[in-house]
SEFISE-428184 format. One record per residue: residue in one letter; z, x, y of N, C-alpha, C in turn. Coordinates in steps of 0.02 Angstrom, whole numbers, padded with zeros to 5 digits, always signed. Each point is the difference from the previous one (the first is absolute). Example, Ala and Ser with C-alpha at 12.3 -4.5 7.8 and 13.67 -1.06 7.14 Angstrom:
2
A+00390+00660-00284+00000-00045+00059+00000+00045+00060
S-00036-00018+00053+00003+00042+00059+00037-00039+00055
END
This chain:
294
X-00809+01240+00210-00004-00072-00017-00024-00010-00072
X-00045+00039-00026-00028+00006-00052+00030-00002-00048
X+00071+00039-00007+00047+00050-00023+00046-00072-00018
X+00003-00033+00073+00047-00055-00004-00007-00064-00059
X-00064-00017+00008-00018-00052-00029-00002+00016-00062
X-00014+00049-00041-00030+00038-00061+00098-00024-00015
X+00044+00008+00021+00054+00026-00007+00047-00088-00027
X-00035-00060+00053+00013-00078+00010-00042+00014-00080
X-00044+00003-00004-00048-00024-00057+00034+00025-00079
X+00040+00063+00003+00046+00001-00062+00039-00015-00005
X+00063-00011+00069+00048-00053-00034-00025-00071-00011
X-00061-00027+00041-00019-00061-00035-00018-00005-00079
X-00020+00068-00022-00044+00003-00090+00086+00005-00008
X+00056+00029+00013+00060-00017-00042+00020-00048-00009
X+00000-00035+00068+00026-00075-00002-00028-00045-00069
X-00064+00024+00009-00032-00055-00037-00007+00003-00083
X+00013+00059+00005+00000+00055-00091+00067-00050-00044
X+00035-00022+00074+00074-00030-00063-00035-00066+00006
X-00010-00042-00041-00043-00068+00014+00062-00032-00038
X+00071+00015-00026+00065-00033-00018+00014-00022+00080
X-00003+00047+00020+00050+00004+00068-00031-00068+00050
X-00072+00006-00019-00029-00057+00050+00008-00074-00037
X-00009+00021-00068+00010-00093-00027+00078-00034+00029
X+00039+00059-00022+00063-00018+00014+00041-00030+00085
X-00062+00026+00042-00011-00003+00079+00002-00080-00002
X-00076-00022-00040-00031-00043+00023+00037-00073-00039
X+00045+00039-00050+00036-00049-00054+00079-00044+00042
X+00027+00060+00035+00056-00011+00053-00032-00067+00035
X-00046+00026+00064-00016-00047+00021+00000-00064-00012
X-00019-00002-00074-00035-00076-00029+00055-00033-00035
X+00059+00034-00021+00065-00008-00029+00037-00045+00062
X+00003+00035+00064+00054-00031+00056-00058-00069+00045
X-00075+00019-00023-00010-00085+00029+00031-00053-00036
X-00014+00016-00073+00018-00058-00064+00075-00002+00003
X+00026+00039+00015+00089-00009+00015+00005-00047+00066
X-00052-00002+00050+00017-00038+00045-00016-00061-00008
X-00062-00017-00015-00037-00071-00034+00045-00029-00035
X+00022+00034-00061+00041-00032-00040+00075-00007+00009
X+00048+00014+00062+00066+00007+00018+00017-00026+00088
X-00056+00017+00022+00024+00000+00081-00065-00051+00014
X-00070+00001-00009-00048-00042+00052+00025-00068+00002
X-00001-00016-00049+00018-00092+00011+00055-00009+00035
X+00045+00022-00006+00080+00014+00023-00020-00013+00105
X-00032+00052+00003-00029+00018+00067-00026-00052+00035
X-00073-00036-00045-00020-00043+00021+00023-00059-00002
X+00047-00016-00045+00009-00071+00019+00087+00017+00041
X+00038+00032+00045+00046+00013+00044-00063+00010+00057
X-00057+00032+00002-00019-00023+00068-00025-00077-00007
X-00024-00030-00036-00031-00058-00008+00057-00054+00029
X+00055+00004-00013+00066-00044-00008+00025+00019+00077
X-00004+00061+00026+00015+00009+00083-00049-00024+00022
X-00058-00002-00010-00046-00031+00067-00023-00071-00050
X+00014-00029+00029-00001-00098-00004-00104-00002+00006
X-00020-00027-00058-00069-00002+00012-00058+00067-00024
X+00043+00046+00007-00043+00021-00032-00056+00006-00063
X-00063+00024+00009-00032+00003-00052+00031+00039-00045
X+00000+00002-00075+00035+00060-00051-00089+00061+00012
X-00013-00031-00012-00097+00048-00012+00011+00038+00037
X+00014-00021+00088+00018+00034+00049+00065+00060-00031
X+00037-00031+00000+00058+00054-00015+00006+00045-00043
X-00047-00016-00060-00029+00039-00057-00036+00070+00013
X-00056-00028+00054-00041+00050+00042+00030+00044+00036
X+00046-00038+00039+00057+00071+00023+00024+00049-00006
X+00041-00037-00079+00038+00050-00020-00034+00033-00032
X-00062-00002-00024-00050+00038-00039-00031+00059+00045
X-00005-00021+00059-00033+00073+00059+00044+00005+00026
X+00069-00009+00012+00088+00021+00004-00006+00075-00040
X+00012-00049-00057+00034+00080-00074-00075+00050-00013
X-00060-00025+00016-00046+00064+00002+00002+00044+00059
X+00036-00010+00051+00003+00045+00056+00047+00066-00027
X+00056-00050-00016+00037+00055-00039+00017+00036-00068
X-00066-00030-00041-00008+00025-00041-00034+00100-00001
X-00059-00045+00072-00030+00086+00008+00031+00030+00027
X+00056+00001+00049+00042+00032+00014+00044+00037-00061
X+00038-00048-00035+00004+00050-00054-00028+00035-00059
X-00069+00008-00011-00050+00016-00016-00020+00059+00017
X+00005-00014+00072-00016+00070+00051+00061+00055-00034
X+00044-00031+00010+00069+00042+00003+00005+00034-00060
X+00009-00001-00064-00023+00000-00074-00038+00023+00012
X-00066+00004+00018-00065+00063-00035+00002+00041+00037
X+00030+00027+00085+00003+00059+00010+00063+00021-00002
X+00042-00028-00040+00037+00051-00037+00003+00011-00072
X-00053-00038-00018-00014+00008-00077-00044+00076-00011
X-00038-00015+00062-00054+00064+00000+00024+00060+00022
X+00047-00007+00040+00043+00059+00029+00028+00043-00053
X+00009-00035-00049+00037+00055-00065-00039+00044-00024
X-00051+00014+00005-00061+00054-00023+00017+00055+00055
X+00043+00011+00065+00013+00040+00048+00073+00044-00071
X+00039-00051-00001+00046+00029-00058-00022+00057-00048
X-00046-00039-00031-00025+00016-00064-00043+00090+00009
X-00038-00009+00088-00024+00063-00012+00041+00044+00024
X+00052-00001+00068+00022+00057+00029+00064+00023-00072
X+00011-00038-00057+00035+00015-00040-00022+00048-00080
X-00071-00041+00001-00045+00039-00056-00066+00020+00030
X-00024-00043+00023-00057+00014+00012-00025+00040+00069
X+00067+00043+00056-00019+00008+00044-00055+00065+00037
X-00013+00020-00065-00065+00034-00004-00065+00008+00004
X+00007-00082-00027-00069-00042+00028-00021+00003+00052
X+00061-00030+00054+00004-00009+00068-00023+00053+00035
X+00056+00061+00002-00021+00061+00027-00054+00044+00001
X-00058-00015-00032-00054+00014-00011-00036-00001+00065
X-00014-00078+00022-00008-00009+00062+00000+00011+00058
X-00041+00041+00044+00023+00037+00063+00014-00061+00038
X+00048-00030+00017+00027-00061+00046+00080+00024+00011
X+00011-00025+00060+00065+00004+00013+00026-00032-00022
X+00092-00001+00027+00040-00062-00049-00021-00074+00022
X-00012+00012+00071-00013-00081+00031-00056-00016-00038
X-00044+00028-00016-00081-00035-00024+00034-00018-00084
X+00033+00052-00022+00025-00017-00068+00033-00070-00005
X+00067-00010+00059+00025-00075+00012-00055-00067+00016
X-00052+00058+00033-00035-00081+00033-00056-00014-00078
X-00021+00045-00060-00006-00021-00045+00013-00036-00038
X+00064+00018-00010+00051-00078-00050-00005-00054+00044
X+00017-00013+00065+00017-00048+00017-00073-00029+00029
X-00075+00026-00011-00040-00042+00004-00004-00016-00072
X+00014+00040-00071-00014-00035-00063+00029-00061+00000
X+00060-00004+00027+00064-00040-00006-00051-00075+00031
X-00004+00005+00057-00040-00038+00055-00059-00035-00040
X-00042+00018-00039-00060+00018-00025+00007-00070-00067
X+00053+00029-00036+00019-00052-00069+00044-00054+00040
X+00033+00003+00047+00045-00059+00036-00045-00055+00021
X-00062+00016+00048-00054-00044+00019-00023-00019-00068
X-00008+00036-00047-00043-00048-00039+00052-00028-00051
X+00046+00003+00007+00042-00081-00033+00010-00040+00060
X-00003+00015+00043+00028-00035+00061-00034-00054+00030
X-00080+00031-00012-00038-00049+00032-00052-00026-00078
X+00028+00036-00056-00029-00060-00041+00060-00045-00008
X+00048-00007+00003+00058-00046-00005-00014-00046+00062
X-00040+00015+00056-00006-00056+00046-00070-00041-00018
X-00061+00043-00022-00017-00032-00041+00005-00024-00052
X+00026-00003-00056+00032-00039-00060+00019-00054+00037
X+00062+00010+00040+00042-00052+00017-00033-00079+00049
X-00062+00062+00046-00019-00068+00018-00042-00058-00028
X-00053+00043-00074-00026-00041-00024+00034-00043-00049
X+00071+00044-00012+00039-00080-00044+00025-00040+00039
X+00002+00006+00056+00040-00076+00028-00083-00037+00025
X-00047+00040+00018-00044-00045+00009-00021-00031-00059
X-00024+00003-00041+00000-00036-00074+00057-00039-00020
X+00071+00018-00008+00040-00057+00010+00009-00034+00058
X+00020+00008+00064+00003-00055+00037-00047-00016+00050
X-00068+00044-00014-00054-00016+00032+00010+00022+00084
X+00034+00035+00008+00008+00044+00079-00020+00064-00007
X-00039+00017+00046-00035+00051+00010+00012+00023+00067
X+00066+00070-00003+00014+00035+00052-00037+00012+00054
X-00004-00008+00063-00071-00002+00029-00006+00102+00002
X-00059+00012+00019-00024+00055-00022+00027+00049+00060
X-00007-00025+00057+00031+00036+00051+00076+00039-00028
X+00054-00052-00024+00059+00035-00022-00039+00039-00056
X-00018-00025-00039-00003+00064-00058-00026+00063+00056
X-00058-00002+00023-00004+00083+00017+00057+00015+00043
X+00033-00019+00041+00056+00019+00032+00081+00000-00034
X-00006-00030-00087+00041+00028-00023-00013+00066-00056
X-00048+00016-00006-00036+00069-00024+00022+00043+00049
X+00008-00008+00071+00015+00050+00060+00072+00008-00020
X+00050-00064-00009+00071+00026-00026+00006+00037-00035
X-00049-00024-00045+00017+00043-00064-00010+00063-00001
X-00064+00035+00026-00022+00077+00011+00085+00019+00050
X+00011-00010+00026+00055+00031+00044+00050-00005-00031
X+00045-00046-00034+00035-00012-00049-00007+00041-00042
X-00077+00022-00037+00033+00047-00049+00022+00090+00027
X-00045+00003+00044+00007+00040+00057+00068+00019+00021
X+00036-00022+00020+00070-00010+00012+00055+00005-00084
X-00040-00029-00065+00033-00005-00037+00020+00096-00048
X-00068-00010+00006-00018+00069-00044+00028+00056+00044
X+00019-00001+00049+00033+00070+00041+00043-00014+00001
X+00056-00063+00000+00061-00004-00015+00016+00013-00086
X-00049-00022-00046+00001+00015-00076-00009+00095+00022
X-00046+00035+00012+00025+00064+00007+00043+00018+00016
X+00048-00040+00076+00046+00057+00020+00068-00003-00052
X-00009-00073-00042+00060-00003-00049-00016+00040-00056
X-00052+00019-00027-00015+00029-00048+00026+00070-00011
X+00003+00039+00082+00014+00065+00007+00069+00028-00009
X+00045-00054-00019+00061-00001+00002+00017+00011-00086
X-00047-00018-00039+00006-00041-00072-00021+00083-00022
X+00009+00013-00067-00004+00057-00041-00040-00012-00065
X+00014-00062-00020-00033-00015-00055-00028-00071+00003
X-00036-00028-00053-00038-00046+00004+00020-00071-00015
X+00067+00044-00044+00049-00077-00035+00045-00025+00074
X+00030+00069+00043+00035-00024+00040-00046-00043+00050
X-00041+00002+00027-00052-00036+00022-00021-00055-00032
X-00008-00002-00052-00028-00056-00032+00077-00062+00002
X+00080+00021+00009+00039-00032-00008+00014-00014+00082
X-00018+00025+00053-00012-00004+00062-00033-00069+00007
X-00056+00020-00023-00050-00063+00011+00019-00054-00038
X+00009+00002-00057+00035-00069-00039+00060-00032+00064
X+00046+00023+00024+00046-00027+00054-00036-00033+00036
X-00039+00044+00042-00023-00023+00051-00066-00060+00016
X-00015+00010-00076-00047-00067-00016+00040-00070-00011
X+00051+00025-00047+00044-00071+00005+00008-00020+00044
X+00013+00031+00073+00047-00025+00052-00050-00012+00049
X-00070+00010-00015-00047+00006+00067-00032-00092+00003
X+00011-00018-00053-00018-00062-00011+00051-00052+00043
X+00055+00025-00012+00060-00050+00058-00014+00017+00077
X-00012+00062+00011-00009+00027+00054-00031-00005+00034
X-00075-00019-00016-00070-00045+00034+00016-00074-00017
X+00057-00033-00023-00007-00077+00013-00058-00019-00063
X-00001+00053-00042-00069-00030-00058+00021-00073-00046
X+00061-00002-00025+00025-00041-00066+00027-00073+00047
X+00030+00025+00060+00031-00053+00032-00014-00001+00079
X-00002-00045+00047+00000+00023+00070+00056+00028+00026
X+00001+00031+00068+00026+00046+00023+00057-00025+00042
X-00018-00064-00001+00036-00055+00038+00071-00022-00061
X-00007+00013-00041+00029-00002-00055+00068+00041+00006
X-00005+00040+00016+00065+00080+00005+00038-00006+00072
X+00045+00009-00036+00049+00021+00065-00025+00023+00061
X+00016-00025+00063-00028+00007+00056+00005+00100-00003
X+00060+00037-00004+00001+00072+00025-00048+00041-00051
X-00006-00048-00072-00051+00053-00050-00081-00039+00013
X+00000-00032+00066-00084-00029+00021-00013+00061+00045
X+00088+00001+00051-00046+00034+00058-00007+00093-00008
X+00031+00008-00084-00030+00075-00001-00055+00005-00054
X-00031-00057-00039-00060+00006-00031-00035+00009+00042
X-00008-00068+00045-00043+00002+00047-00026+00098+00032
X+00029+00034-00004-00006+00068+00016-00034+00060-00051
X-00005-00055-00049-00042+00050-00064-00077-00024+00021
X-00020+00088+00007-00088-00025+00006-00036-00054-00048
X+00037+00026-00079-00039-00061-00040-00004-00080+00012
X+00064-00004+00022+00031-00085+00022-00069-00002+00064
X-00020+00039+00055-00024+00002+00043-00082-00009-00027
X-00013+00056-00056-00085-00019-00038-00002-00076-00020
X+00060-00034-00048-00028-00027-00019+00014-00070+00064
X+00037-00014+00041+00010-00031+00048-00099-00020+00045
X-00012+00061-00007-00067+00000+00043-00033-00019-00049
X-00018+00007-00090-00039-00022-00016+00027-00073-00046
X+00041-00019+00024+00021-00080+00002-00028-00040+00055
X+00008+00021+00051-00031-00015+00053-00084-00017-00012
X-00024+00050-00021-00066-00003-00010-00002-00056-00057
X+00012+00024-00068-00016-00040-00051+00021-00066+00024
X+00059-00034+00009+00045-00065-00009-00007-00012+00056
X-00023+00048+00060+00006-00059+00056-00010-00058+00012
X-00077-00009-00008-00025-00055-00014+00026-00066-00012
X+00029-00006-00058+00020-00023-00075+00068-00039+00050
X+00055+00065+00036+00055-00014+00032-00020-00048+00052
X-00067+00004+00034+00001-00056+00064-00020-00047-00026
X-00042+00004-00056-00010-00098-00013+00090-00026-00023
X+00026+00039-00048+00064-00027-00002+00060-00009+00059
X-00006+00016+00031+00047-00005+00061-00012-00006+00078
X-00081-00035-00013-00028+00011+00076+00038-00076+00022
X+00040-00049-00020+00033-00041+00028+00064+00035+00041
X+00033+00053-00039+00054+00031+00036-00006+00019+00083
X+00065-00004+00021-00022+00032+00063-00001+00068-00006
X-00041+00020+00078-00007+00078-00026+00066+00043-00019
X+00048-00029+00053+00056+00061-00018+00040-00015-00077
X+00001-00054-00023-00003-00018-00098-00045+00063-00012
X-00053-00031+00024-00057+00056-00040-00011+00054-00011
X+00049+00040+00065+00023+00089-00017+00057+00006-00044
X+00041-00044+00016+00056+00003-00074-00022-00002-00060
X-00057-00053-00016-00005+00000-00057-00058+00067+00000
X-00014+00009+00020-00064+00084-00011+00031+00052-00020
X+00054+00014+00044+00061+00043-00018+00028+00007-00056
X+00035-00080-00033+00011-00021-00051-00044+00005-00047
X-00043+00022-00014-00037-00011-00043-00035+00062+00004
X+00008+00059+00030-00026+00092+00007-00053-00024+00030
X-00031-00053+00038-00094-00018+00019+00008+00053+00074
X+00066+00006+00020+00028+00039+00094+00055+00041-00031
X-00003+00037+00053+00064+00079-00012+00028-00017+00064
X+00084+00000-00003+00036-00026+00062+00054+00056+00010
X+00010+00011+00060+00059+00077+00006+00021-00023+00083
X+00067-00012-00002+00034+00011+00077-00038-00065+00025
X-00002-00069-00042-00032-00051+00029-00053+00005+00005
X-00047+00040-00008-00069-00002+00042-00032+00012-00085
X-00070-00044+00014-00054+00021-00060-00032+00047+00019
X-00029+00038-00049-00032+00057+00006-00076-00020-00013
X-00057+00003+00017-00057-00009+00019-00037+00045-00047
X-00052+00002-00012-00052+00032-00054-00011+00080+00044
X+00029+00003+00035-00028+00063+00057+00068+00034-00029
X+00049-00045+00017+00086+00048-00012-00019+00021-00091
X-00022-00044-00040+00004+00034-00065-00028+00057-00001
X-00082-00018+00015-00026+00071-00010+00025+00059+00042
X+00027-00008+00046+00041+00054+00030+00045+00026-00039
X+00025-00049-00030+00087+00030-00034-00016+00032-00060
X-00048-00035-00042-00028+00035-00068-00028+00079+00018
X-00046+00002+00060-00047+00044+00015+00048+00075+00014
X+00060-00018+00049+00066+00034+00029+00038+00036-00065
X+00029-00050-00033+00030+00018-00056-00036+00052-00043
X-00075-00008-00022-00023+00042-00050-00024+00070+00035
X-00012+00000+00072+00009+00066+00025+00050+00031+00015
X+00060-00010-00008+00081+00024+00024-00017+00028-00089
X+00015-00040-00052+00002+00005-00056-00062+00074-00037
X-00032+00009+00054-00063+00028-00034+00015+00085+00040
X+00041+00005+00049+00039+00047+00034+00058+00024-00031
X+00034-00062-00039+00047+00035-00053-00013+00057-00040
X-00058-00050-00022-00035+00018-00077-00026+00083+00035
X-00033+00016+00035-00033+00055+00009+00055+00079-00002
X+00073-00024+00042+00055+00021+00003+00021+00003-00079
X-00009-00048+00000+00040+00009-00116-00045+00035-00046
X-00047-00001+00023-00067+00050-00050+00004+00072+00020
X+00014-00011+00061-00023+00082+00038+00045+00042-00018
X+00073-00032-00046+00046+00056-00022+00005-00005-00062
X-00027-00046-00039+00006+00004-00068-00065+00049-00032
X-00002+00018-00043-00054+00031-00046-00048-00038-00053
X-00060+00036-00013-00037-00048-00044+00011-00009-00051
X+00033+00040-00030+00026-00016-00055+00082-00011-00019
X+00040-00009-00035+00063-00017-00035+00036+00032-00020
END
């Protein structure tokens, strides 16, 4: 164990040695809120404002404000453990000497990266839920109640959990750091449509809802919409009837819907929990024949 942690604790001093790599982390982020503020929020809020007759805007403001932070940390999550995952590149290619030093097997070697991975993911993850909640409380004076925040900290630990062993098992495939690094550029573009982040989900073609709906991320950030915006969603639509009221939840990523039926906070964490152990059985299979080094 000793061996292990000593082992988490230097890819964390790498991670942190590139301090480009982290401005540039934290610069992304702050680039695609101001792209949204300035292109899509108003847009958003005043098309829900104009569908529901009466509404408050403040109200709708607040929404969409703990709406797009659900899925902001979702893609947040997604981005730093595979931002951090590239230091797995970097050593079994140059540095895998380092590694082998270490009396640990390959699994303790995998479960290294992917707690570093885990390690830097929580802490953008859950300072981005803090950031996020103290700017909407200062602008619109709502204050998430505290219960969701700690129970969306629980998404989040499992989320990255799930993220960082799927960022390994793709990594093991990759040879170099550029091909990876052009991996992740794709898959960042597209992860943002894919969780319903820029637009609702209700938005897309019914057959490209009912196979997002099947991406764990669509599923993280679904649960921590739920948490954040729930709220926010029942003062706005507690006139609806209830069965309005699952359409529009649906519509809007707040519920995950498959074969008619909603899926419940029990079915997510199942499906997230399912997925990253099938995925983590791959991974053990894809390591156990490759070599440590290149």
């Amino acid at each position: 164990m000793r061996e292990l942690l000593i082992l988490v604790k230097r890819h964390m001093y790498v991670y942190f040695a590139d301090k480009g790599n982290i401005v540039f982390t934290c610069l992304s982020s702050i680039i695609v809120v101001m792209l949204y503020a300035f292109f899509i929020f108003d847009t958003q809020v005043d098309s829900l404002v104009a569908a529901m007759a009466g509404t408050d805007r403040t109200e709708a403001v607040t929404f969409v404000c703990t709406w797009f932070l659900a899925g902001q940390i979702t893609l947040i999550i997604f981005g730093a453990t595979f931002n951090a995952m590239a230091i797995f590149i970097d050593d079994m290619k140059y540095n895998g000497s380092d590694v082998q030093i270490f009396p640990l097997s390959k699994v303790k070697i995998i479960v290294s990266y992917c707690i570093q991975a885990v390690l830097i993911a929580l802490l953008f993850g859950i300072g981005s839920l803090i950031i996020g909640t103290l700017l909407i409380w200062w602008q619109q004076g709502y204050l998430i109640p505290a219960s969701s925040l700690f129970a969306a900290v629980g998404v989040i630990i499992l989320g990255t959990i799930f993220s960082a062993i799927l960022a390994m098992f793709i990594v093991t495939f990759m040879k170099t750091a550029k091909a990876f690094s052009s991996v992740q550029i794709v898959l960042n573009t597209l992860m943002g449509f894919l969780i319903g982040m820029y637009i609702p989900i209700g938005t897309l073609p019914d057959f490209m809802q009912k196979i997002i709906f099947w991406n764990p991320y669509m599923s993280m950030s679904v649960w921590l919409r739920e948490l954040l915006a729930g709220e926010q969603f029942q003062q706005l639509f507690d006139k609806a009837p209830s069965a309005q009221q699952d359409q529009l939840a649906v519509f809007y990523g707040l519920r995950a819907e498959s074969f008619d039926a909603l899926w419940s906070t029990s079915d997510l964490a199942l499906f997230i929990a399912s997925i990253t152990v099938i995925i983590f059985a791959f991974l053990l299979v894809s390591f156990a024949k490759k070599r440590y080094t290149r």
